[in-house]
VOFI-777274 format. One line per 2 residues: for each residue x, y, z of C-alpha. Coordinates in Angstrom, 2 decimals. Each point is the difference from the previous one (the first is absolute). Example, Ala and Ser with C-alpha at 12.3 -4.5 7.8 and 13.67 -1.06 7.14 Angstrom:
# VOFI-777274
12.30,-4.50,7.80 | 1.37,3.44,-0.66
This chain:
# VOFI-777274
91.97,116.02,109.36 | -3.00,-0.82,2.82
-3.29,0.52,-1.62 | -2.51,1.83,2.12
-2.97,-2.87,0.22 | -2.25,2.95,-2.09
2.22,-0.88,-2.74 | -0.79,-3.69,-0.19
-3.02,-1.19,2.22 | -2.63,0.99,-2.26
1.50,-2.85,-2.26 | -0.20,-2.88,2.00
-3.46,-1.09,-0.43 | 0.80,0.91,-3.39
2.60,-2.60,-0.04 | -1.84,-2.34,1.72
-2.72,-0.16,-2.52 | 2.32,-0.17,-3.18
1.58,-2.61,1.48 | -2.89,-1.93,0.70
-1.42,0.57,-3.10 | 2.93,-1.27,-2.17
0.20,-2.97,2.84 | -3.18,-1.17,-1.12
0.23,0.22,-3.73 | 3.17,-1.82,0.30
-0.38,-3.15,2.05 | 1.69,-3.10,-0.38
-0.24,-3.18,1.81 | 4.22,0.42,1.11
2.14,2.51,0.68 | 4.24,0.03,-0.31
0.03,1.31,4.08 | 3.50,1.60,1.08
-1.52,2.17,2.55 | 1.24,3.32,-1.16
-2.34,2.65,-0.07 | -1.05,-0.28,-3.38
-1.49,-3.69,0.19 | -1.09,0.31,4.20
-2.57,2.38,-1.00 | -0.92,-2.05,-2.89
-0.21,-3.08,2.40 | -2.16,1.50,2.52
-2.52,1.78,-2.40 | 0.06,-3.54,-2.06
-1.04,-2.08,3.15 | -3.47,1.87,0.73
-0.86,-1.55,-3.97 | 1.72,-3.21,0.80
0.92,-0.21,3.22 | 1.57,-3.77,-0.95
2.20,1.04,-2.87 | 3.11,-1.60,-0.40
3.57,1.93,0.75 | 2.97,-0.88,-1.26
3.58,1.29,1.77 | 2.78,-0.66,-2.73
4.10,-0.23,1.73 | 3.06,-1.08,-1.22
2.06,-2.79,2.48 | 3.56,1.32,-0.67
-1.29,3.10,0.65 | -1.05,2.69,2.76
-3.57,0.89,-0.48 | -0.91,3.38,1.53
-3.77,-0.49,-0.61 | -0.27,-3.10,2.48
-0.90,1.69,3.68 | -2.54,2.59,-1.78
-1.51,-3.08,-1.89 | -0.45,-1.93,3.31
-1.57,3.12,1.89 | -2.44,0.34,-2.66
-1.01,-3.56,-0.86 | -1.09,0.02,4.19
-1.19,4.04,-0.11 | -2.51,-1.31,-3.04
-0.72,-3.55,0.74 | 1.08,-1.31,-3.27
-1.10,-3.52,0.12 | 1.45,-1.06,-3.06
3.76,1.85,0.07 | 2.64,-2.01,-1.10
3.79,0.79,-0.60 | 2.07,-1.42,-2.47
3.76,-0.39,-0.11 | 1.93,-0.60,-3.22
3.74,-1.03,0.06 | 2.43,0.78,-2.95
-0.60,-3.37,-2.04 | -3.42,0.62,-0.11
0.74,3.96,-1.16 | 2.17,-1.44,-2.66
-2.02,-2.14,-1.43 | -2.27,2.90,-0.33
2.49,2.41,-1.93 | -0.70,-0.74,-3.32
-4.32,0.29,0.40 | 0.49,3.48,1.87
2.58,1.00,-3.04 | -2.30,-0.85,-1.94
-2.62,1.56,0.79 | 0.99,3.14,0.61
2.41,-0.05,-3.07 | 2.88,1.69,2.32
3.29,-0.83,1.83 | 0.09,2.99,2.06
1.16,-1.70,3.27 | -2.18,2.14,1.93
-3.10,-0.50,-1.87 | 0.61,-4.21,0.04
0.69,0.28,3.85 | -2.75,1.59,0.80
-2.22,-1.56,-2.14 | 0.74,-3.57,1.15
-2.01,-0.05,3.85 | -2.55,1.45,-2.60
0.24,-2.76,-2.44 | -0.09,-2.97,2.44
-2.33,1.84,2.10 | -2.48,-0.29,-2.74
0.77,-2.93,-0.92 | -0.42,-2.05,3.70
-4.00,1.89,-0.57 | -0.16,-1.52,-2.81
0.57,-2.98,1.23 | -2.64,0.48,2.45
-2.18,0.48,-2.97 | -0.55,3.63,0.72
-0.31,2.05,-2.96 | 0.00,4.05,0.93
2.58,0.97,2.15 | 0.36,3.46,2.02
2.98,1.92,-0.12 | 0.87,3.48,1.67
1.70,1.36,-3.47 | -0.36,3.88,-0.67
0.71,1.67,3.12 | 3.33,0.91,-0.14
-0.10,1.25,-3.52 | -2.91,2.22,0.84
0.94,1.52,3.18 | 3.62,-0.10,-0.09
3.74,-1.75,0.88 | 1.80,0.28,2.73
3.15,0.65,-2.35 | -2.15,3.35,-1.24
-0.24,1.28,3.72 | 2.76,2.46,-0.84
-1.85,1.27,-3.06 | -1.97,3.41,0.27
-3.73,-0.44,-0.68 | 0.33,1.64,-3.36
2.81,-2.55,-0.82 | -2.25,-2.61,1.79
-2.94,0.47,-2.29 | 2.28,0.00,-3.11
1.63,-3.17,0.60 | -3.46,-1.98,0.96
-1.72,1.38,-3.56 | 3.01,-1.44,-1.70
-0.37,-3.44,2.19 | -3.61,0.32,-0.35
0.59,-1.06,-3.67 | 1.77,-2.42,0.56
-1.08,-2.18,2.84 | 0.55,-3.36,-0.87
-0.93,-3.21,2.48 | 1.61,-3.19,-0.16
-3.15,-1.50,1.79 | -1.82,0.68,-3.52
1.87,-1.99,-2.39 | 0.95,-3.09,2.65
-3.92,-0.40,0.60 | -0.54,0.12,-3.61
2.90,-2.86,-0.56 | -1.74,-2.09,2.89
-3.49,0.48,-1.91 | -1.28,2.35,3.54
-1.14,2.82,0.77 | 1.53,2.48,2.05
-2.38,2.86,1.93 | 1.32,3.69,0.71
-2.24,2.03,1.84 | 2.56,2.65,-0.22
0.43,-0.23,-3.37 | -4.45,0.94,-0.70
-0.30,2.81,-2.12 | -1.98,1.22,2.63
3.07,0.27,2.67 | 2.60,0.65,-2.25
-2.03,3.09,-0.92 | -0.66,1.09,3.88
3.37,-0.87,0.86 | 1.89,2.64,-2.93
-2.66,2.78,1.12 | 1.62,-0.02,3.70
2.98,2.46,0.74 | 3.22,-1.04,0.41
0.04,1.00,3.71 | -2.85,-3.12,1.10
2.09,-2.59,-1.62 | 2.91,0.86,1.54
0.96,1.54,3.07 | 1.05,-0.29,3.65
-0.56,-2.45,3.12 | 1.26,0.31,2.96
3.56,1.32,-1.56 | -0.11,-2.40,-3.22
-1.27,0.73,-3.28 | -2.17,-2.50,-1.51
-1.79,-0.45,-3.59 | -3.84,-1.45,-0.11
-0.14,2.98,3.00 | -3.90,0.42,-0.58
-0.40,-3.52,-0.16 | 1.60,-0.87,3.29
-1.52,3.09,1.43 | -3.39,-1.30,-0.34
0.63,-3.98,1.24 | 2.19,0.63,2.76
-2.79,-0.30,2.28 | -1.53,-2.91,-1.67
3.17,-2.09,-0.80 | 2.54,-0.56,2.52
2.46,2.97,0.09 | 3.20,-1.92,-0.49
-1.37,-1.15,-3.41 | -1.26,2.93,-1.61
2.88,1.79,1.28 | 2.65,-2.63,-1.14
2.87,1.39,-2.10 | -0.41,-1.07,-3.77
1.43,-2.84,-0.81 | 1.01,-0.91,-3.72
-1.55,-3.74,-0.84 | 3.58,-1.74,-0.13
0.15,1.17,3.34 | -3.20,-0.63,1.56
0.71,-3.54,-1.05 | 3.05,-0.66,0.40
0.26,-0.36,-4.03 | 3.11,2.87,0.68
2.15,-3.31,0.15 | -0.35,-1.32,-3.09
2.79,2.68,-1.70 | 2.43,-1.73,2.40
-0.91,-3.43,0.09 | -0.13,-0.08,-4.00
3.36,1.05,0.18 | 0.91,-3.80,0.62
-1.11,-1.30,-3.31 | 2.78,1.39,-2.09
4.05,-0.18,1.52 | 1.68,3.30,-1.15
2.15,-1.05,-2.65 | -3.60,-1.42,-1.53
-1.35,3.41,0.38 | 2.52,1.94,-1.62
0.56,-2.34,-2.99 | -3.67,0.21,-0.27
-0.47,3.38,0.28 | 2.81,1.33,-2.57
-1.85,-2.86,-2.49 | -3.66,1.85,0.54
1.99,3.40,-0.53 | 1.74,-1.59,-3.45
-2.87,-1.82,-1.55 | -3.30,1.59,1.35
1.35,3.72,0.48 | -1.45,-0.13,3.71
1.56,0.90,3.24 | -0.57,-2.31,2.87
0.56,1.61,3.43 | 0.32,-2.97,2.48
-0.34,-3.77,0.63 | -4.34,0.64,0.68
-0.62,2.14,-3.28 | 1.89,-3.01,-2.17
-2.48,-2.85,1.58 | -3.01,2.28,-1.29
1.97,0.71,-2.87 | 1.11,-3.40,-1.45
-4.15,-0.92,0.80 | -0.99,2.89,-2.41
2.49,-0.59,-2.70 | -1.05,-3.90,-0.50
-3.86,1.24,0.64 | -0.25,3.40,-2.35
3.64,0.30,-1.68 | 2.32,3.26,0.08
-1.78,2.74,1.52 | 1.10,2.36,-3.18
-2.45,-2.70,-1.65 | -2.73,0.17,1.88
-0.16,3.68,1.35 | 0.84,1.23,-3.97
-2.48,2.98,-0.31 | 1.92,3.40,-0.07
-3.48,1.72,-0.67 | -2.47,2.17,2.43
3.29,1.76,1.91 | 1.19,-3.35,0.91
3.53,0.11,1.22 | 2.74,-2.57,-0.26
0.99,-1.64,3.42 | 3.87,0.55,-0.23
0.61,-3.48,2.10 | -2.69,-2.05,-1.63
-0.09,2.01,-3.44 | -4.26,-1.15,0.00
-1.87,2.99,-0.61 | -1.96,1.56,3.11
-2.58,2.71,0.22 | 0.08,1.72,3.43
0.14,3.56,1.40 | 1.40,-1.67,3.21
2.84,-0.66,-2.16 | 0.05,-3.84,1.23
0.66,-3.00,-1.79 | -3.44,-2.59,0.96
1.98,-2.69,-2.31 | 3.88,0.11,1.98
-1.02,2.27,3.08 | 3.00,2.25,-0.68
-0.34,3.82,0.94 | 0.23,2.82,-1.30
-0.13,-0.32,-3.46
């Protein structure tokens, strides 16, 4: 539905403020850029602080990144002096496997995938001996999917209170492994707060014949930020870098016959279902890191559930499985 502007404007210096408040209690000295909206309004509010932070633009060579032309418009709209982009090729995301396993004690394919421009993002920072690192993590969960737009807003609000306790961010636990720091301005008490108090109708709604999440958001830098930015459709990370790839490309390490003999072994000895050639990489790198996930995920207490592919023990009211990615359970 169109919002008359009576319904909303009275919150954009509102929004303004908040986000330059949380901005400033949550500086770093880089900042994972990919140019969606989330981290371009993080970039620009950064840069009056420290106008020569450093950017870093994470893509994957065998792979299509979507976030590329957005990243270049806003490295020249902001006069980023110290923007770089890094490219990471499948050798270099293997070798990486078994640290982002690791660390986020999971094999969901998803989760690694994901996770992996994140990891080696962080890690080329440290390497430039930066220690606190921005990220744009928290919007989504807080104003809404795109795969909820076809949720009423009573169903809307149900499903984000039940996300709500559970958000989870990979960024967290890779920083920690790399011994740095990660910043989330949308993740300050202080925003997180503001941003459950708004109705469902300013995070998402219509422009020009699309519906969008982070409405209110985009509503109130789309005269400050160029247009094709704030307005871009959301793009999940494996996509914005290109990362998408890696499901097919890790394909290659295992022929078919040495999937399926593989795969009926997991099934006989650890009890757990593999679903393709990606999820048995991540697999075989948490079963010779943390042993059978039965062994490790063993507590049935506090309503936790048994993952019926896994058989680790889960609590979630999203009924998904953060250790094998499978859904529902």
């Amino acid at each position: 539905m169109s919002l008359d502007p009576n319904e909303y404007v009275h919150l954009i210096p509102e929004t303004k403020v908040v986000i330059s408040k949380v901005i400033k209690n949550n500086l770093g000295d880089g900042i994972l850029f990919s140019a969606g909206t989330d981290t371009s309004i993080i970039a620009y509010e950064v840069i009056k602080y420290k106008p020569d932070i450093s950017t870093l633009t994470i893509t994957f060579k065998q792979g299509d990144p979507k976030d590329t032309q957005y990243v270049k418009k806003m490295v020249e709209f902001l006069k980023l002096k110290n923007h770089q982009t890094y490219s990471f090729d499948v050798e270099e995301a293997l070798e990486n496997v078994p640290k982002v396993v690791k660390a986020l004690k999971t094999f969901d394919p998803m989760d690694v995938r994901n996770s992996m421009p994140i990891y080696i993002g962080l890690l080329q920072l440290k390497k430039q001996r930066l220690s606190k690192i921005l990220t744009g993590d928290g919007l989504d969960e807080l104003f809404g999917y795109p795969w909820q737009f076809h949720l009423s807003e009573e169903e809307l609000y149900k499903k984000q209170l039940n996300m709500w306790a559970e958000m989870n961010f990979s960024s967290i636990p890779l920083s920690k492994s790399l011994g740095i720091e990660v910043k989330q301005p949308y993740l300050d008490q202080m925003f997180i707060d503001w941003a459950k108090k708004l109705p469902i109708k300013v995070k998402i709604n219509m422009h020009d014949g699309e519906k969008y999440s982070k409405w209110l958001l985009r509503k109130t830098y789309e005269d400050i930020i160029p247009r094709e930015v704030v307005w871009r459709p959301k793009a999940p990370l494996e996509a914005g870098t290109g990362a998408a790839a890696l499901n097919t490309v890790l394909q290659e390490q295992y022929t078919d016959s040495e999937f399926v003999e593989k795969r009926k072994s997991i099934l006989e000895e650890d009890n757990v279902q593999i679903r393709d050639k990606e999820q048995l990489l991540y697999y075989e790198a948490f079963r010779k890191i943390f042993g059978k996930p039965i062994e490790v995920f063993s507590d049935p207490n506090d309503g936790a559930k048994m993952c019926p592919q896994c058989k680790g023990y889960v609590k979630t009211k999203i009924q998904f499985c953060r250790i094998c990615g499978a859904y529902p359970i």
